[in-house]
CHARMM internal coordinates of N, CA and C (Angstrom, degrees):
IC EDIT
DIST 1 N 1 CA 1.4396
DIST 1 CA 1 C 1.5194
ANGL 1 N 1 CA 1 C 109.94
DIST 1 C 2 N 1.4519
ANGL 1 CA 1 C 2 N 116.52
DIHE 1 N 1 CA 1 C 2 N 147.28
DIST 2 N 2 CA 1.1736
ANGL 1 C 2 N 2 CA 129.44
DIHE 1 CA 1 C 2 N 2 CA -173.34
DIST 2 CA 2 C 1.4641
ANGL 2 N 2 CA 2 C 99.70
DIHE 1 C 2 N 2 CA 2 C -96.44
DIST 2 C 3 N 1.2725
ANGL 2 CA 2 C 3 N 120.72
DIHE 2 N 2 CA 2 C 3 N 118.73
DIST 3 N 3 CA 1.6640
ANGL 2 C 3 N 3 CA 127.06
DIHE 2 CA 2 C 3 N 3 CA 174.40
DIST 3 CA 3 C 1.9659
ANGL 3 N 3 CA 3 C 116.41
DIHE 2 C 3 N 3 CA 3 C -106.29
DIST 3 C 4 N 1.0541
ANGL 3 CA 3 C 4 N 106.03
DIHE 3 N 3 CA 3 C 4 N 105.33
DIST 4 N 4 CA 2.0153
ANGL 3 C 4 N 4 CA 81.99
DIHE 3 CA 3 C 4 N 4 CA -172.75
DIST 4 CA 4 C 1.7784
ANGL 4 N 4 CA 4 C 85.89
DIHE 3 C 4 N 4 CA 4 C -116.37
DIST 4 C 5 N 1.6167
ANGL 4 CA 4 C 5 N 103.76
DIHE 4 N 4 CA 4 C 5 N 169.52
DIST 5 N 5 CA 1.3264
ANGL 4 C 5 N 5 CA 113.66
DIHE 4 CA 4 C 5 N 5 CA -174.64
DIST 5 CA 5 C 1.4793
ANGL 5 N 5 CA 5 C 98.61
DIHE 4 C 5 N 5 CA 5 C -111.96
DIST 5 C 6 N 0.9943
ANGL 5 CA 5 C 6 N 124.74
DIHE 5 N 5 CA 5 C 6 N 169.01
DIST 6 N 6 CA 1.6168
ANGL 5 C 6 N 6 CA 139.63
DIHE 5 CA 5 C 6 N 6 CA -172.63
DIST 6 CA 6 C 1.5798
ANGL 6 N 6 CA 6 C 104.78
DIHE 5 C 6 N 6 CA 6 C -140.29
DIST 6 C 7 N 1.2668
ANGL 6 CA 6 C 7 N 111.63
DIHE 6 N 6 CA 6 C 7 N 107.46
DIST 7 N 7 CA 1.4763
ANGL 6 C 7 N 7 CA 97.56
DIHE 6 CA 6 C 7 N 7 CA 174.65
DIST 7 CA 7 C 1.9812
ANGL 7 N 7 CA 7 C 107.04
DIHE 6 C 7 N 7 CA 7 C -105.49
DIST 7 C 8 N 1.2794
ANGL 7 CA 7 C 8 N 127.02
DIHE 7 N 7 CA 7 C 8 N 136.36
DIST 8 N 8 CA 1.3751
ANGL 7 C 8 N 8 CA 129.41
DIHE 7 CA 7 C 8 N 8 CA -171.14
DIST 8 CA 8 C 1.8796
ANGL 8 N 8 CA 8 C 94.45
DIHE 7 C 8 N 8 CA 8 C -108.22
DIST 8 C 9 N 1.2264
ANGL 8 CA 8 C 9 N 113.63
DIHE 8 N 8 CA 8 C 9 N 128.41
DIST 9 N 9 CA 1.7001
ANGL 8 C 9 N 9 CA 125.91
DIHE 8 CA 8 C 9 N 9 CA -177.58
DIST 9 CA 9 C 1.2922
ANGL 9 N 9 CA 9 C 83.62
DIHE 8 C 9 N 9 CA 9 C -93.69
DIST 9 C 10 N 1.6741
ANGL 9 CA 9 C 10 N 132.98
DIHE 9 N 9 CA 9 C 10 N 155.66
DIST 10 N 10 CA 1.4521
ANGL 9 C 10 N 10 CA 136.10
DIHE 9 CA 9 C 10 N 10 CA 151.92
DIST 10 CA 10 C 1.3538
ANGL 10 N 10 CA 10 C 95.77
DIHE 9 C 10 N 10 CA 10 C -140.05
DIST 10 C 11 N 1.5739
ANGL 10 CA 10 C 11 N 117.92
DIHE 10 N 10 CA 10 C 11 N 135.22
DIST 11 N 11 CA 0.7883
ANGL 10 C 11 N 11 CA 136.21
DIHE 10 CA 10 C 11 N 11 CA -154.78
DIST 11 CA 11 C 1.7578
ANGL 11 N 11 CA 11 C 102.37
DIHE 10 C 11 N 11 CA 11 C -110.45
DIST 11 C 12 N 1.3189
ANGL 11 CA 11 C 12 N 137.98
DIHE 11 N 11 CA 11 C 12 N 139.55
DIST 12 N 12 CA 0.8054
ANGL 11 C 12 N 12 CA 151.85
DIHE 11 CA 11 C 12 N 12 CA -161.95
DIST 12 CA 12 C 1.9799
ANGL 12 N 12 CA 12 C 101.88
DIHE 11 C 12 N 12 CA 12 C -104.91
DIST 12 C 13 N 1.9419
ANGL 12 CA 12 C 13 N 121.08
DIHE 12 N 12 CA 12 C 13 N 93.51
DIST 13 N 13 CA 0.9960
ANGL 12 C 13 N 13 CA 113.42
DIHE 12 CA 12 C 13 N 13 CA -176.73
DIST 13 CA 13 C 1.5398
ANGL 13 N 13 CA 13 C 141.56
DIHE 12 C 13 N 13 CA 13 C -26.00
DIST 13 C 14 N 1.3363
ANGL 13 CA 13 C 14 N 116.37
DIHE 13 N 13 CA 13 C 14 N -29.50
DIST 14 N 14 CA 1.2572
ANGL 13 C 14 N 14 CA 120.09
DIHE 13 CA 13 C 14 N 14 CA 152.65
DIST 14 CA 14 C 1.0510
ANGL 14 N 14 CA 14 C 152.71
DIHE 13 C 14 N 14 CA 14 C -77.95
DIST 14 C 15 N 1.8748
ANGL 14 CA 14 C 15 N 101.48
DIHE 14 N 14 CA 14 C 15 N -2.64
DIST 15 N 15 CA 1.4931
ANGL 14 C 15 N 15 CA 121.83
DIHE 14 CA 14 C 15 N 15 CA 170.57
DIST 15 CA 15 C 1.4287
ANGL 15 N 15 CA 15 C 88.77
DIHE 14 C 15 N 15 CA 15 C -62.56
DIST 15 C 16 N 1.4437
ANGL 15 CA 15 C 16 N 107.94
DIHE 15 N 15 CA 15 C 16 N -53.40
DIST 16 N 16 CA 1.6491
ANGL 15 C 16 N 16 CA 111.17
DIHE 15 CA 15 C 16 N 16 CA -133.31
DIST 16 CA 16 C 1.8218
ANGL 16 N 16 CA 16 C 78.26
DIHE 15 C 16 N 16 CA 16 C -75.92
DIST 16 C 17 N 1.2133
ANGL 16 CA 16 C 17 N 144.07
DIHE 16 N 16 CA 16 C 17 N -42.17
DIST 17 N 17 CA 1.0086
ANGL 16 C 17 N 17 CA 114.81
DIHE 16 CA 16 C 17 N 17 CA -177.38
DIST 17 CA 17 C 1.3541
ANGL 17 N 17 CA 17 C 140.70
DIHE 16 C 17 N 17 CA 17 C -58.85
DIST 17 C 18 N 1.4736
ANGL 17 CA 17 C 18 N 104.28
DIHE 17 N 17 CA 17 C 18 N -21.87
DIST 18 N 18 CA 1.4113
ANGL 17 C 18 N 18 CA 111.10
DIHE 17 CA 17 C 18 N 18 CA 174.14
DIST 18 CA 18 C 1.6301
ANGL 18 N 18 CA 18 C 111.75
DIHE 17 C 18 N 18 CA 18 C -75.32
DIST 18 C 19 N 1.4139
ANGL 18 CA 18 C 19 N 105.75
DIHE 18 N 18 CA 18 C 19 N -32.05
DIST 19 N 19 CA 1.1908
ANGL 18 C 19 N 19 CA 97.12
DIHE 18 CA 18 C 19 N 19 CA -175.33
DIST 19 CA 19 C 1.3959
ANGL 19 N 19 CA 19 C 119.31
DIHE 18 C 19 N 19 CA 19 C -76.64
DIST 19 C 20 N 1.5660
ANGL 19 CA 19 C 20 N 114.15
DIHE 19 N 19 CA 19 C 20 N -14.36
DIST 20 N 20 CA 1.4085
ANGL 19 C 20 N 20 CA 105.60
DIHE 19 CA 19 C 20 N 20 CA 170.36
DIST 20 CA 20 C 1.7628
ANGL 20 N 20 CA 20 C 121.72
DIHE 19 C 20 N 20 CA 20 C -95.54
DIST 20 C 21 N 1.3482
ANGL 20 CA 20 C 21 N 99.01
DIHE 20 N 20 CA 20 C 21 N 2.25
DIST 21 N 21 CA 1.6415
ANGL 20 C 21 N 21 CA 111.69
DIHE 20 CA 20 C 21 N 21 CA 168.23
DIST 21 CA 21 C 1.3278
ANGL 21 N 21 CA 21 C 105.59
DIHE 20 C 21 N 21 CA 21 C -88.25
DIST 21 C 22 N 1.1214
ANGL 21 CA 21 C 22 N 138.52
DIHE 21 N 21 CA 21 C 22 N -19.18
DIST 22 N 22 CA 1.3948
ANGL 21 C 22 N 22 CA 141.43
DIHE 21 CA 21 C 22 N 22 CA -149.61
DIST 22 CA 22 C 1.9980
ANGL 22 N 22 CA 22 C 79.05
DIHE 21 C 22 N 22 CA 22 C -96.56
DIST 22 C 23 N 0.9840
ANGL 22 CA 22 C 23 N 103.39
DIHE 22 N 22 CA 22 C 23 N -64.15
DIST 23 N 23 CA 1.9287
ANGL 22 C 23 N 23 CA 122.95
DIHE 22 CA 22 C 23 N 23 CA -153.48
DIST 23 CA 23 C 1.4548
ANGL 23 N 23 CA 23 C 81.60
DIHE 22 C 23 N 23 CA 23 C -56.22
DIST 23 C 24 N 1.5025
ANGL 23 CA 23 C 24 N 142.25
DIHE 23 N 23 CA 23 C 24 N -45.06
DIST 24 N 24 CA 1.3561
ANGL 23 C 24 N 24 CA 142.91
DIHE 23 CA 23 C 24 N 24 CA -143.59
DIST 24 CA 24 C 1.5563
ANGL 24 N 24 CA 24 C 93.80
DIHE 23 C 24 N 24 CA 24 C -89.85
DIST 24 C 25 N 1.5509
ANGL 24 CA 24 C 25 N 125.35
DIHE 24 N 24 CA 24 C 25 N -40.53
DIST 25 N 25 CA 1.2587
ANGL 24 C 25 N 25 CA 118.41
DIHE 24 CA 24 C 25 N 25 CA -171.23
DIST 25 CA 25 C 1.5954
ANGL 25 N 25 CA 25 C 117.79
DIHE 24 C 25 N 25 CA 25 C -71.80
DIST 25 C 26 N 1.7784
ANGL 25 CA 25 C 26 N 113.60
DIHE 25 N 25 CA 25 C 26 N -27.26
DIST 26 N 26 CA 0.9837
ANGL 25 C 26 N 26 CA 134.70
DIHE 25 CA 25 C 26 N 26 CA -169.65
DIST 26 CA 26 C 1.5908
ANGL 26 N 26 CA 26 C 102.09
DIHE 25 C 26 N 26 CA 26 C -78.88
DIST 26 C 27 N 1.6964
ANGL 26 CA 26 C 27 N 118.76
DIHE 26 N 26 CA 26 C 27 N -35.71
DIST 27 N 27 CA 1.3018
ANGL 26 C 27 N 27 CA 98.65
DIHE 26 CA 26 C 27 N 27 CA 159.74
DIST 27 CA 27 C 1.1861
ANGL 27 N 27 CA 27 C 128.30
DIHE 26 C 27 N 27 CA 27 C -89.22
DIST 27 C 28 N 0.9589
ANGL 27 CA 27 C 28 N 129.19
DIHE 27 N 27 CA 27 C 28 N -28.30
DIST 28 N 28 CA 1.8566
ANGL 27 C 28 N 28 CA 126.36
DIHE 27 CA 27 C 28 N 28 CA 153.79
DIST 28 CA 28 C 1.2265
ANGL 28 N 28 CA 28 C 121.84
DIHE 27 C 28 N 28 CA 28 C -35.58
DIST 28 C 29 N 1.0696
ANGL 28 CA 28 C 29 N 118.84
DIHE 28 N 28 CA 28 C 29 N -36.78
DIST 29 N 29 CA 1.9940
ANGL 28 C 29 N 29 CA 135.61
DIHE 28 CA 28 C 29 N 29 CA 172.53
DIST 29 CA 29 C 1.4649
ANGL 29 N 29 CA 29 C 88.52
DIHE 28 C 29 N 29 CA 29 C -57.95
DIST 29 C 30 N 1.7762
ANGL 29 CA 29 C 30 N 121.78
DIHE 29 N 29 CA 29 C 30 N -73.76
DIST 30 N 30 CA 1.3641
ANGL 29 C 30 N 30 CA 128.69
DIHE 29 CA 29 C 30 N 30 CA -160.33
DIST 30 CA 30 C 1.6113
ANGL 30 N 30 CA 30 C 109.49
DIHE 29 C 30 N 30 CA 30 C -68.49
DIST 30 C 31 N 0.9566
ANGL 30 CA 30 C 31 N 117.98
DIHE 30 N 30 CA 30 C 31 N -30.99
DIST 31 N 31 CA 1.6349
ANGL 30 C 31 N 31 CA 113.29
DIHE 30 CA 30 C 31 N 31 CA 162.16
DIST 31 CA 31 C 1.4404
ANGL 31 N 31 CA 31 C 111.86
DIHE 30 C 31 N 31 CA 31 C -51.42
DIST 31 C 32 N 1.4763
ANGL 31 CA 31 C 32 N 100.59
DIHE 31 N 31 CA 31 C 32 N -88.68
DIST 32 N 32 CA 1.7628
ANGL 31 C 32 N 32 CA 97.01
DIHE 31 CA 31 C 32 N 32 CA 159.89
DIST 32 CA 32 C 1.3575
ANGL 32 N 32 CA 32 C 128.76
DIHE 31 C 32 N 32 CA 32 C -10.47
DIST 32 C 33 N 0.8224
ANGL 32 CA 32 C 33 N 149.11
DIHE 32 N 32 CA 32 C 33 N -51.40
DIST 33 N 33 CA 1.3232
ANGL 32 C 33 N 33 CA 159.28
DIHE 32 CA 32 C 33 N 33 CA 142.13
DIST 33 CA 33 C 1.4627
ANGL 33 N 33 CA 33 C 115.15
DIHE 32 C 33 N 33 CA 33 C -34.69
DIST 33 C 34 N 1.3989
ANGL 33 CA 33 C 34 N 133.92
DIHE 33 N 33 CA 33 C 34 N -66.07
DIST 34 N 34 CA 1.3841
ANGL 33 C 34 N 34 CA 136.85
DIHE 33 CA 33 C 34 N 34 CA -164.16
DIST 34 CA 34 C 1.5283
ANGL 34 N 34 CA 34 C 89.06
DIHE 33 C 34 N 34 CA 34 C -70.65
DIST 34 C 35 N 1.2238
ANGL 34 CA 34 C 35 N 125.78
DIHE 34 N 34 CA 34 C 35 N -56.57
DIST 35 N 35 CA 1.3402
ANGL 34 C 35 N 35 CA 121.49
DIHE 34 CA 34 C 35 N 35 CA -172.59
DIST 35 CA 35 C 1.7555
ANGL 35 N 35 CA 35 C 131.17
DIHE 34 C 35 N 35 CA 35 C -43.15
DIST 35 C 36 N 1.5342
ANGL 35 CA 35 C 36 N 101.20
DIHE 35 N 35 CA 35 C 36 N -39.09
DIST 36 N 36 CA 1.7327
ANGL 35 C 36 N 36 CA 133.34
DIHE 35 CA 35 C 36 N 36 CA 167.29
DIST 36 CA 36 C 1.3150
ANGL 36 N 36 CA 36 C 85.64
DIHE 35 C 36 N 36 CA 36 C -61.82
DIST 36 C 37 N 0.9270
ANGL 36 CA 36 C 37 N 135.95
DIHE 36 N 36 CA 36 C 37 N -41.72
DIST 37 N 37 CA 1.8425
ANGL 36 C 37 N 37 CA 133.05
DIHE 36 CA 36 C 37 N 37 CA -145.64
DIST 37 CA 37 C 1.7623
ANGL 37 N 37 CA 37 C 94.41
DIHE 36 C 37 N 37 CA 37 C -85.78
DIST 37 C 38 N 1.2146
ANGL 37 CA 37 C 38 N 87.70
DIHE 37 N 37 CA 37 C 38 N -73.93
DIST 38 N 38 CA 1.9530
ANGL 37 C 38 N 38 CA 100.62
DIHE 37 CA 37 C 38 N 38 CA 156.03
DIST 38 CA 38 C 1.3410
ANGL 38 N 38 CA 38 C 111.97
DIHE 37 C 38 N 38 CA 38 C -6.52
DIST 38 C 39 N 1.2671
ANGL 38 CA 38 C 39 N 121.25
DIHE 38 N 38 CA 38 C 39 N -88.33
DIST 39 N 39 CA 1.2767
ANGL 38 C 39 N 39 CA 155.71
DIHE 38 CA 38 C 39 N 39 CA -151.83
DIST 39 CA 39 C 1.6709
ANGL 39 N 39 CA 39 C 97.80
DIHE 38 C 39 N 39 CA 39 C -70.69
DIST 39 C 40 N 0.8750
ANGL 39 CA 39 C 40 N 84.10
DIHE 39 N 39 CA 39 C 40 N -50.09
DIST 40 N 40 CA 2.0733
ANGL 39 C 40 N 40 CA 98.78
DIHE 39 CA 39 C 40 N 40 CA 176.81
DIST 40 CA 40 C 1.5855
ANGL 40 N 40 CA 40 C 91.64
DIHE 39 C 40 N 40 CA 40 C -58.41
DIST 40 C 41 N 1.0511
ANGL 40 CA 40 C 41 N 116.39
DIHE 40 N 40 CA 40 C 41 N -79.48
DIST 41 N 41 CA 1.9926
ANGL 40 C 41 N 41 CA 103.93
DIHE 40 CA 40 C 41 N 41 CA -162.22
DIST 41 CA 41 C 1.2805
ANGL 41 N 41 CA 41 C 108.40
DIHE 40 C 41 N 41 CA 41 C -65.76
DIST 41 C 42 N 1.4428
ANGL 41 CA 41 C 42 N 132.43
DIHE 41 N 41 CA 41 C 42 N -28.70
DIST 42 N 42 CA 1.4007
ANGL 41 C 42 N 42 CA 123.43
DIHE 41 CA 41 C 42 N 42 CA -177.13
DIST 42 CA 42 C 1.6862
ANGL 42 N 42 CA 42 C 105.82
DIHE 41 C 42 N 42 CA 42 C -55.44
DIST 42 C 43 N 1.7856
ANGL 42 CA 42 C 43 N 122.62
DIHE 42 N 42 CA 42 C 43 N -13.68
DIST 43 N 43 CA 1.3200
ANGL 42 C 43 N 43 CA 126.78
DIHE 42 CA 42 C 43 N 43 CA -148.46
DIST 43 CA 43 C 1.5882
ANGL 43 N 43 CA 43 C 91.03
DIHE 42 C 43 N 43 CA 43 C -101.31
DIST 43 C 44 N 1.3854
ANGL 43 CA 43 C 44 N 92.98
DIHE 43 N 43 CA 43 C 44 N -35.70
DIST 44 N 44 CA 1.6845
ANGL 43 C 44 N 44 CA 100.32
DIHE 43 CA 43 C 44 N 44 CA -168.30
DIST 44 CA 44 C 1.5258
ANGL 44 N 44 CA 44 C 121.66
DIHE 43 C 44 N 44 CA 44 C -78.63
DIST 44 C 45 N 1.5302
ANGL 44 CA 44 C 45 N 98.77
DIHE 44 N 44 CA 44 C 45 N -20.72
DIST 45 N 45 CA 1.6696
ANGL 44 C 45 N 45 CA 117.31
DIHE 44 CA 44 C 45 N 45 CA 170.84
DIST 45 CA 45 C 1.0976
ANGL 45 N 45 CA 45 C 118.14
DIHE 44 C 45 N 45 CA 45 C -62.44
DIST 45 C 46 N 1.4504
ANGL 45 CA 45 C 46 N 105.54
DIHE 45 N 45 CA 45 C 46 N -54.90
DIST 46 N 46 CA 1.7063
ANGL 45 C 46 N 46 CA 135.15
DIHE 45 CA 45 C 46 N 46 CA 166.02
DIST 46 CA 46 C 1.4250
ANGL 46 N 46 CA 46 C 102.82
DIHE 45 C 46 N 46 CA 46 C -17.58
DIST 46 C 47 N 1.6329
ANGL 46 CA 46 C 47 N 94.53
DIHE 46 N 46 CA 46 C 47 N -67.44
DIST 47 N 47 CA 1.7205
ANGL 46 C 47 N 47 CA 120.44
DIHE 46 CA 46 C 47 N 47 CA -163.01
DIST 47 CA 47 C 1.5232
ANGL 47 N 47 CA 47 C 108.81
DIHE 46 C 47 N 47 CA 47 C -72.89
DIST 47 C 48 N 1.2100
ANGL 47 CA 47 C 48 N 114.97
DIHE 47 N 47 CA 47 C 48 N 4.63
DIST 48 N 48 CA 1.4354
ANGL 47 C 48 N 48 CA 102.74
DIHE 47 CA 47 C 48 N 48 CA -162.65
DIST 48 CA 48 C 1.4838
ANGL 48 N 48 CA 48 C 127.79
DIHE 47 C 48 N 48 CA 48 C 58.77
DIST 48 C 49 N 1.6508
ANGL 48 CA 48 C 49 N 124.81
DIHE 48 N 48 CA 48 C 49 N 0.46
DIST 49 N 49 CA 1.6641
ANGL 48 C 49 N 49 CA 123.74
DIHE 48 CA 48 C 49 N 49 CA 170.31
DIST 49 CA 49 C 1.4744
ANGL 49 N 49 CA 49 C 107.53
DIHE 48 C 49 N 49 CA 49 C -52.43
DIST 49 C 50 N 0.9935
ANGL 49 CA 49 C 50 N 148.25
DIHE 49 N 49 CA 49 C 50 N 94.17
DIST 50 N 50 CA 1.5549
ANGL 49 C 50 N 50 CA 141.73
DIHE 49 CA 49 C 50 N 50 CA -165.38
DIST 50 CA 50 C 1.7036
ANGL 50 N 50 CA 50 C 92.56
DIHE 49 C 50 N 50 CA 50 C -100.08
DIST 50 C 51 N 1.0698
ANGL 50 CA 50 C 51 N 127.41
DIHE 50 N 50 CA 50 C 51 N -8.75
DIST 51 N 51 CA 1.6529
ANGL 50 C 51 N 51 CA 110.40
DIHE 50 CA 50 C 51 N 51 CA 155.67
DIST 51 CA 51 C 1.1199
ANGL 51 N 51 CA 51 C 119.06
DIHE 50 C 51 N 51 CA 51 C -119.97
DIST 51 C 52 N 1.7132
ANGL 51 CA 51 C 52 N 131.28
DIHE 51 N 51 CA 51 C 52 N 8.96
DIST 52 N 52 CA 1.3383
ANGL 51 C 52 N 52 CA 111.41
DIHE 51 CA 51 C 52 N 52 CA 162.27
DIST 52 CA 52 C 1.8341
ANGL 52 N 52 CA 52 C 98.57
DIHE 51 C 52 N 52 CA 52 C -100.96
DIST 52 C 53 N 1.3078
ANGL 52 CA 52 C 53 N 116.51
DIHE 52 N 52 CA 52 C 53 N 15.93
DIST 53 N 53 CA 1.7662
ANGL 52 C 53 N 53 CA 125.87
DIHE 52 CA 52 C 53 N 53 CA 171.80
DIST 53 CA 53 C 1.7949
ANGL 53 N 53 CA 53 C 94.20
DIHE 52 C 53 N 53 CA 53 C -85.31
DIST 53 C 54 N 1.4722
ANGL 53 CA 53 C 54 N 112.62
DIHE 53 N 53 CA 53 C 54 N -65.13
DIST 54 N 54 CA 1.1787
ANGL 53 C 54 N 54 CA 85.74
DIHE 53 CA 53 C 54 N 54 CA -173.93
DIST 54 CA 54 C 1.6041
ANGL 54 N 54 CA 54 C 122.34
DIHE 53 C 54 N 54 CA 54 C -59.99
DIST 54 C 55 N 1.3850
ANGL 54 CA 54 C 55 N 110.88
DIHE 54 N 54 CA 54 C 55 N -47.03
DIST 55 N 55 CA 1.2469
ANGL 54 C 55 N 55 CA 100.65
DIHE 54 CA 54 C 55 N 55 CA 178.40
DIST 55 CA 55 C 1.6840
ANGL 55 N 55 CA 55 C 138.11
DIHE 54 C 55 N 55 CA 55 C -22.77
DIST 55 C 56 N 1.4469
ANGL 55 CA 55 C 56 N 87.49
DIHE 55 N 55 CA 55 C 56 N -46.29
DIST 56 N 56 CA 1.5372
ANGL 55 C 56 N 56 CA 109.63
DIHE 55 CA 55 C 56 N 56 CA 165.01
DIST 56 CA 56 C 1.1164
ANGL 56 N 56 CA 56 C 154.94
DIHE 55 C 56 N 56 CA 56 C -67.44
DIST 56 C 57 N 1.6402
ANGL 56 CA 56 C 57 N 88.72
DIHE 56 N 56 CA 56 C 57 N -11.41
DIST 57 N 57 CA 1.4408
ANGL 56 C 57 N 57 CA 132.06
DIHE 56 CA 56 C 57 N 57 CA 175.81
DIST 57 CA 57 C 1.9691
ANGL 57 N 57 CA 57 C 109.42
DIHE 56 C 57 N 57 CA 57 C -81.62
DIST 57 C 58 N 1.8706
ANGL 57 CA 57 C 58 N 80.46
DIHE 57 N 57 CA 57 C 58 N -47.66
DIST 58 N 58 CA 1.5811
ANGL 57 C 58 N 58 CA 80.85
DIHE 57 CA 57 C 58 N 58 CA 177.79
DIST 58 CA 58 C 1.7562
ANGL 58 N 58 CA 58 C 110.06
DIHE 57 C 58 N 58 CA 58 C -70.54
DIST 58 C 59 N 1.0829
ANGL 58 CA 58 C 59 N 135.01
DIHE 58 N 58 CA 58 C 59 N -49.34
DIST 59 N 59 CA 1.1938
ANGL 58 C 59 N 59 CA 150.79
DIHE 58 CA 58 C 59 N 59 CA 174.24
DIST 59 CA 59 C 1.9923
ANGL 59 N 59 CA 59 C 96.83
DIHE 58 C 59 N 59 CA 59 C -39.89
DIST 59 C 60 N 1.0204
ANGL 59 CA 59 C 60 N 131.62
DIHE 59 N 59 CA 59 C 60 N -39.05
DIST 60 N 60 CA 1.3236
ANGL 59 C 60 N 60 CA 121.17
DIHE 59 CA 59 C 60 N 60 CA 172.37
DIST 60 CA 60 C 1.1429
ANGL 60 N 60 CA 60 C 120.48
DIHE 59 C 60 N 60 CA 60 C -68.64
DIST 60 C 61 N 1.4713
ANGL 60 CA 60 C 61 N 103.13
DIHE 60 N 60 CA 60 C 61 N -52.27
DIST 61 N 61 CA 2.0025
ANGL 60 C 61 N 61 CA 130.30
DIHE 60 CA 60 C 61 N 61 CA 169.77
DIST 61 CA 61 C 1.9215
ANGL 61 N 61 CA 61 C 87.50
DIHE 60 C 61 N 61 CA 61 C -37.00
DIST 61 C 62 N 1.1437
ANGL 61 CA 61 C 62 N 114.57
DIHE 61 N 61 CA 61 C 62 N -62.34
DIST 62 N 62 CA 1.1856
ANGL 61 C 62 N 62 CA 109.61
DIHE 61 CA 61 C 62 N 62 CA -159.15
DIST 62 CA 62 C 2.1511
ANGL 62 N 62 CA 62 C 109.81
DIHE 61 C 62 N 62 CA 62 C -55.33
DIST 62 C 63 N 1.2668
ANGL 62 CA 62 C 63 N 88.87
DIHE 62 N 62 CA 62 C 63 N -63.65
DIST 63 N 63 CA 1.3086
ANGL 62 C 63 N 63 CA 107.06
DIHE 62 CA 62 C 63 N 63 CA 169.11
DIST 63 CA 63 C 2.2059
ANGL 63 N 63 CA 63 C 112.47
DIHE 62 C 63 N 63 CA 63 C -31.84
DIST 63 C 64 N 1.2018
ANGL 63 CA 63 C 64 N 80.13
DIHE 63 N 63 CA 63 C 64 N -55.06
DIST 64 N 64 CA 1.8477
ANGL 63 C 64 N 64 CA 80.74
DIHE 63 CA 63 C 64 N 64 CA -172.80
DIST 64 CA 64 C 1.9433
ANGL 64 N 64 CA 64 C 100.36
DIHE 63 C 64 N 64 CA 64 C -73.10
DIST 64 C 65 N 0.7619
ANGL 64 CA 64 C 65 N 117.76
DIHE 64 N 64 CA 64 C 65 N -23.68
DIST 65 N 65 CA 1.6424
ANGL 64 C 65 N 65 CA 117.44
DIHE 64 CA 64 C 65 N 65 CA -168.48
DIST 65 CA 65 C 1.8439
ANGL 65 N 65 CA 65 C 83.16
DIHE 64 C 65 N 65 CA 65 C -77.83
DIST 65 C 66 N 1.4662
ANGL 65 CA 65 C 66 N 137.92
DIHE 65 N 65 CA 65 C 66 N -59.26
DIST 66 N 66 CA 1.2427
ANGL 65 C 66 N 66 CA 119.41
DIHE 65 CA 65 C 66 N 66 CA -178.81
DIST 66 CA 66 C 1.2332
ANGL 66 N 66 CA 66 C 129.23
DIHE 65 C 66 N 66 CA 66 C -57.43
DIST 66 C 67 N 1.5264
ANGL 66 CA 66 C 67 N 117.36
DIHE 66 N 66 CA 66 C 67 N -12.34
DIST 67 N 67 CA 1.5440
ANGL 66 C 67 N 67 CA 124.38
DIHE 66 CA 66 C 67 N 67 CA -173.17
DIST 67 CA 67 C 1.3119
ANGL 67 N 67 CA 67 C 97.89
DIHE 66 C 67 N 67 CA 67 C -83.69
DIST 67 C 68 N 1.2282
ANGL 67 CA 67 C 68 N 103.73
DIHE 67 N 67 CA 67 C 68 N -53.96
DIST 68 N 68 CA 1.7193
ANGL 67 C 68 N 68 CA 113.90
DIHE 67 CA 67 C 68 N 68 CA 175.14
DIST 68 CA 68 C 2.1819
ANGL 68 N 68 CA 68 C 116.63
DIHE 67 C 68 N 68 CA 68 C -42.45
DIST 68 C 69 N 1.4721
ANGL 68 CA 68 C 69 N 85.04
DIHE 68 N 68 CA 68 C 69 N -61.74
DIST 69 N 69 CA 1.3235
ANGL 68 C 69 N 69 CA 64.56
DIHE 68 CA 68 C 69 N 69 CA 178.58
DIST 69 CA 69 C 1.7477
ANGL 69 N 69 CA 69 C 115.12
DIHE 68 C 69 N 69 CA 69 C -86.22
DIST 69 C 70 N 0.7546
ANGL 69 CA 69 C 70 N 108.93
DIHE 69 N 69 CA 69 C 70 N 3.21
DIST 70 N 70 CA 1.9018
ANGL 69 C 70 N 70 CA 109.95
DIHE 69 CA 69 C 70 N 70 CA -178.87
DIST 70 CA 70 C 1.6648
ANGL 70 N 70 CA 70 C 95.57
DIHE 69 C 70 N 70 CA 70 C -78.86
DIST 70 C 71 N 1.4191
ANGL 70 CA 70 C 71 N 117.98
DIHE 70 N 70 CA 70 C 71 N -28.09
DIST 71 N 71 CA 1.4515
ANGL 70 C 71 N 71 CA 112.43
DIHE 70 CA 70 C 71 N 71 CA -170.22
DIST 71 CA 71 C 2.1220
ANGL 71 N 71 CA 71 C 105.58
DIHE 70 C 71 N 71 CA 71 C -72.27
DIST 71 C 72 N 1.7778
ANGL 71 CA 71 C 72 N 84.90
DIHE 71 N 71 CA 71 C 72 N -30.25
DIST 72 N 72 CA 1.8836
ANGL 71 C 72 N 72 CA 64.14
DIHE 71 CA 71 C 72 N 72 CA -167.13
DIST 72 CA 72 C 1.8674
ANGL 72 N 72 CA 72 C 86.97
DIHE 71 C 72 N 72 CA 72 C -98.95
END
COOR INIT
IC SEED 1 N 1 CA 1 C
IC BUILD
């Protein structure tokens, strides 16, 4: 005979709330951030810095790849 176990997690409503306040602040932090980042190369374009623009460019790149994966 084939026997398998089943284990059931129950989550205690205020876990799950913290844990979805916690995830929400962490992307608001990372928005915050891409946006500064934003704001940063639009300044440097302005200025003509054409390597502290890209830089800044990468620094956003970076920023959106964590939102992305923090979202799933």
């Amino acid at each position: 005979m084939h026997s398998s176990n089943t284990f059931v997690t129950f989550w205690h409503g205020s876990c799950l709330y913290t844990k979805r306040t916690t995830k929400f602040y962490i992307m608001k932090e990372l928005i915050k951030q891409y946006e500064t980042a934003k704001k940063k190369a639009l300044q440097f374009m302005q200025k003509g810095q054409i390597n502290n623009y890209f830089e800044a460019l990468v620094e956003m790149n970076h920023y959106k790849k964590m939102i992305t994966v923090s979202v799933n």
